[in-house]
BAVOVO-325934 format. One record per residue (C-alpha): residue number from 1; residue in one letter; x negated, y negated, z negated. Coordinates in steps of 0.05 Angstrom, whole numbers. Layout:
BEGIN
   num   residuo       px       py       pz
   NUM         A        X        Y        Z
...
end
This chain:
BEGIN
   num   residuo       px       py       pz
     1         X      145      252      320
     2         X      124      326      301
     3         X      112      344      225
     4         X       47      354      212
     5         X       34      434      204
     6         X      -18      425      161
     7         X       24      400      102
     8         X       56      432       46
     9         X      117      458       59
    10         X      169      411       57
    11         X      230      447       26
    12         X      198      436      -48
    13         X      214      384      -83
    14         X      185      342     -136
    15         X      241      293     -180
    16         X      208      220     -194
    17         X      243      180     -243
    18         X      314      208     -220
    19         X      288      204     -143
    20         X      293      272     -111
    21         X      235      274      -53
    22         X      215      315        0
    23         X      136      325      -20
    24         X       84      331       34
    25         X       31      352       -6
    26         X        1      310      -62
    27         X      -17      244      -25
    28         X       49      228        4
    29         X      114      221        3
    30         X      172      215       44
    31         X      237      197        9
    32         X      271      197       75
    33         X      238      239      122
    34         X      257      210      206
    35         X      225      261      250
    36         X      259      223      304
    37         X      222      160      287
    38         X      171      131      340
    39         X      131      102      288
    40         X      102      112      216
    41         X       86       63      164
    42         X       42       75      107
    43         X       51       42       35
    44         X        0       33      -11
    45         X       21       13      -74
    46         X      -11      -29     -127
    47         X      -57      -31     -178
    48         X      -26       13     -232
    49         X       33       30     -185
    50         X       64       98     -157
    51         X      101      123      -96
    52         X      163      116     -120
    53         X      168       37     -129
    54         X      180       30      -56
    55         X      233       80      -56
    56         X      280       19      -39
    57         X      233       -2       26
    58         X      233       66       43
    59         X      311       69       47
    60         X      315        2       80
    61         X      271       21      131
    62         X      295       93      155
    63         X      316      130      207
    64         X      284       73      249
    65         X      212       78      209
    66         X      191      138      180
    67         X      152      109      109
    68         X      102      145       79
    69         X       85      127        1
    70         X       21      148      -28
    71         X        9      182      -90
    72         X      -55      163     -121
    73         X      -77      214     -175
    74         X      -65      197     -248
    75         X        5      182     -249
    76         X       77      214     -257
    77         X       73      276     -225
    78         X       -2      267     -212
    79         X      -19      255     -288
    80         X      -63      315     -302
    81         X     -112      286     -251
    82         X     -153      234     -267
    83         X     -159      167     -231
    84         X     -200      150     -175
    85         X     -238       89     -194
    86         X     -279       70     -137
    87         X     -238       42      -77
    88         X     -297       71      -33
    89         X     -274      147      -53
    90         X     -204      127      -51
    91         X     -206      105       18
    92         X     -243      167       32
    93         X     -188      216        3
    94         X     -132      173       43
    95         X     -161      173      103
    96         X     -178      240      104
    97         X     -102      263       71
    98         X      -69      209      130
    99         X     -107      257      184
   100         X      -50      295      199
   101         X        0      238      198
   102         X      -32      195      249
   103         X      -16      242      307
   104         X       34      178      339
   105         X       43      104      321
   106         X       27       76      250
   107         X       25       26      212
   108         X       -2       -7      145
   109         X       26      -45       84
   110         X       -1      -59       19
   111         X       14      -87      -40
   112         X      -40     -124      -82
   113         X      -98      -69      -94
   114         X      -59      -33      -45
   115         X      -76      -84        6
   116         X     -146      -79       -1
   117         X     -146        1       -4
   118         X     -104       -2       67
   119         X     -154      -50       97
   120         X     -210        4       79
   121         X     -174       58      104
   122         X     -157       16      174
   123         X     -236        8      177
   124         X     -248       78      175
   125         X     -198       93      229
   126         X     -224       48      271
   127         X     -295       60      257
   128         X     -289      147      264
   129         X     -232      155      303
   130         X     -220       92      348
   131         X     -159       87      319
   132         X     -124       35      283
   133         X      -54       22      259
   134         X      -13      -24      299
   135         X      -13      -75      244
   136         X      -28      -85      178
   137         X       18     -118      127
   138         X      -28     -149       67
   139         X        2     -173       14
   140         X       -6     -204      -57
   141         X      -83     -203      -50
   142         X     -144     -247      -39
   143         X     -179     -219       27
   144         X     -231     -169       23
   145         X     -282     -235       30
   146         X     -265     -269      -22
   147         X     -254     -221      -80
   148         X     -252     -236     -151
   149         X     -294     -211     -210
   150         X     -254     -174     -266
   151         X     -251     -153     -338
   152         X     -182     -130     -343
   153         X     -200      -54     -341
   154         X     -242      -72     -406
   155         X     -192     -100     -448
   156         X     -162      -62     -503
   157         X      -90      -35     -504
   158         X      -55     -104     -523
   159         X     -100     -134     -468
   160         X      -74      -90     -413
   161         X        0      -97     -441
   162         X      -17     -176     -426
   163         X      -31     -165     -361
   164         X       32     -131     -338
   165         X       73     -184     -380
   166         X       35     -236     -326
   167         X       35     -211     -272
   168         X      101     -176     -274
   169         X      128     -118     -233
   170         X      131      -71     -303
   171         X      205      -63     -325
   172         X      196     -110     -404
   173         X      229      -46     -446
   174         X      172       -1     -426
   175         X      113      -49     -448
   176         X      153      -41     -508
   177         X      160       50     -518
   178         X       95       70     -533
   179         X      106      133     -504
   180         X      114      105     -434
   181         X       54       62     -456
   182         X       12      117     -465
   183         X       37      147     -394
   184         X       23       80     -354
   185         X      -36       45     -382
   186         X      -86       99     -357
   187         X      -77       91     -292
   188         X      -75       12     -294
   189         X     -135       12     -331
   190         X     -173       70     -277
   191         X     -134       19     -218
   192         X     -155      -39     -240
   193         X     -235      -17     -255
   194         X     -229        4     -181
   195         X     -211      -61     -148
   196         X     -252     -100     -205
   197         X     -317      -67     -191
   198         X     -307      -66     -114
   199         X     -356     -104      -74
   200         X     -338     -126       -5
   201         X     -394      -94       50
   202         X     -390     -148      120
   203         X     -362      -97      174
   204         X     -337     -117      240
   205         X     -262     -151      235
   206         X     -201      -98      252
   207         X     -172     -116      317
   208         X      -96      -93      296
   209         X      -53     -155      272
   210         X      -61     -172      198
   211         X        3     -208      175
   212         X       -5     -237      110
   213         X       51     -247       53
   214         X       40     -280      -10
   215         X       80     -307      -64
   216         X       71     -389      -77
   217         X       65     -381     -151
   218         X       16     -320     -147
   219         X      -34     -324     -205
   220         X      -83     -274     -175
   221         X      -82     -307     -105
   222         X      -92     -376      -79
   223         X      -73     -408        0
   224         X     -138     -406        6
   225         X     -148     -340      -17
   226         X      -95     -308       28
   227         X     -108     -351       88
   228         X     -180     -316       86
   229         X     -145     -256      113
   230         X     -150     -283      186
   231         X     -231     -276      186
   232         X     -211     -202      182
   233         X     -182     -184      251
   234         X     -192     -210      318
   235         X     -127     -198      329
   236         X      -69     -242      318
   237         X      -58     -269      247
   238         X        7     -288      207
   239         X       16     -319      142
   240         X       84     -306      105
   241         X       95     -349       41
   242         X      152     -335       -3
   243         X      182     -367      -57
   244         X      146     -327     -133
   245         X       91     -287     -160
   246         X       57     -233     -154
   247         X      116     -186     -144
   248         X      147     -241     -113
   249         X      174     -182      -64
   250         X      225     -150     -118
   251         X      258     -219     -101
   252         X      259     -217      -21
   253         X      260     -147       -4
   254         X      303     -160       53
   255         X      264     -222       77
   256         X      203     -170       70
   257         X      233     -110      106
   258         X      258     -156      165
   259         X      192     -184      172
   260         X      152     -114      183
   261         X      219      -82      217
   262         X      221     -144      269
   263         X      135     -146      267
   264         X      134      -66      283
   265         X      186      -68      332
   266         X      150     -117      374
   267         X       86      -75      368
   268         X      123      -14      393
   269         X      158      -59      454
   270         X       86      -75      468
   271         X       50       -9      459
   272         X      102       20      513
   273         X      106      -37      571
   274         X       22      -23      551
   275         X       26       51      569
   276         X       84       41      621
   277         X       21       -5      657
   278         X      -35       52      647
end
């Protein structure tokens, strides 16, 4: 799969956390870049989150799958920007950045706000380009029809700190350095106004495969809730449920890489006898 010309030149490099990375440009970022890879997948991370958190999926995953990890503005290296809170524009700035990364197979998988931002950006491949990813993973969110109402992005600074003590995923020692406080809480706070104020517009289902995962004890998303994901495709649905939360996935990371690794590998078996028939 040829790197895209269009992208910045991939001999810089930009250091996250102690994670030296290849940068293509400011969107993405490929921790282990796999030109020989037949297929891409695209992580979107969640609500307050930043590229490098699936550094390990990214590691699991490669030289088979080449992962791309977006960078939304307002964060680590992205902190002088400020965040995007509408997940309309969002979707509009991925899709347009993802243009010159969609040249072969791809696929989807999101994390909570994530999810919801990859499902917009799927849309707007199918709807402009008649293109869609081969599947896309959704996970630790209620689907796009039945989305909550929120005030979190209103709270004060102890109200946000709650949050991330609930929901989990935020190592406990940095809700306690103010410093780091004062680095994170901006962009949960721009994240979480985003999918809080988003409003679900009826559009035609996606016709990739949704597969669904969701933690049991998820206090953000019911069976119900998760289930709802099937009214968005008319292609085949699966529902995943794993044992915890809402980062239920720092606890199964294998389970959850063998499930899109065995999921994508099928879609590529299929895509090929499909083109070996054409």
């Amino acid at each position: 799969m040829a790197t895209p010309v269009s992208a910045a030149p991939l001999t810089s490099k930009i250091t996250i956390y102690g994670w030296s990375t290849k940068s293509a440009g400011e969107w993405v970022r490929r921790f282990h870049p796999s030109p020989e890879a037949e297929l891409r997948l695209v992580l979107f991370p969640h609500a307050g989150g930043s590229a490098s958190y699936y550094f390990p999926f990214s590691q699991a995953l490669a030289p088979d799958i080449e992962v791309l990890s977006l960078q939304y503005p307002g964060r680590q290296d992205r902190r002088g920007e400020e965040c995007i809170t509408s997940i309309s524009e969002l979707a509009d700035r991925v899709y347009a950045e993802l243009q010159p990364w969609t040249d072969g197979p791809f696929a989807f998988f999101g994390h909570s706000m994530g999810s919801i931002l990859a499902c917009e950006v799927a849309q707007r491949f199918q709807r402009r380009r008649g293109q869609e990813p081969l599947r896309l993973f959704a996970s630790g969110y209620p689907a796009p029809s039945r989305l909550p109402s929120g005030t979190v992005h209103l709270r004060d600074e102890a109200g946000l700190v709650r949050e991330l003590r609930e929901v989990g995923g935020t190592d406990p020692q940095w809700l306690e350095d103010k410093d780091l406080l004062a680095a994170i809480l901006p962009a949960v706070r721009g994240d979480y106004q985003a999918i809080e104020t988003h409003s679900w517009e009826p559009v035609p289902p996606l016709d990739c495969p949704i597969t669904m995962l969701v933690g049991n004890h998820d206090p953000h998303t019911s069976m119900e809730q998760a289930a709802a994901w099937q009214n968005h495709t008319t292609g085949e649905f699966t529902m995943q449920v794993f044992e915890g939360g809402h980062f239920y996935l720092e606890n199964h990371r294998a389970e959850v890489v063998d499930t899109v690794s065995t999921a994508l590998a099928k879609a590529l078996s299929t895509l090929t006898a499909d083109r070996s028939l054409s």
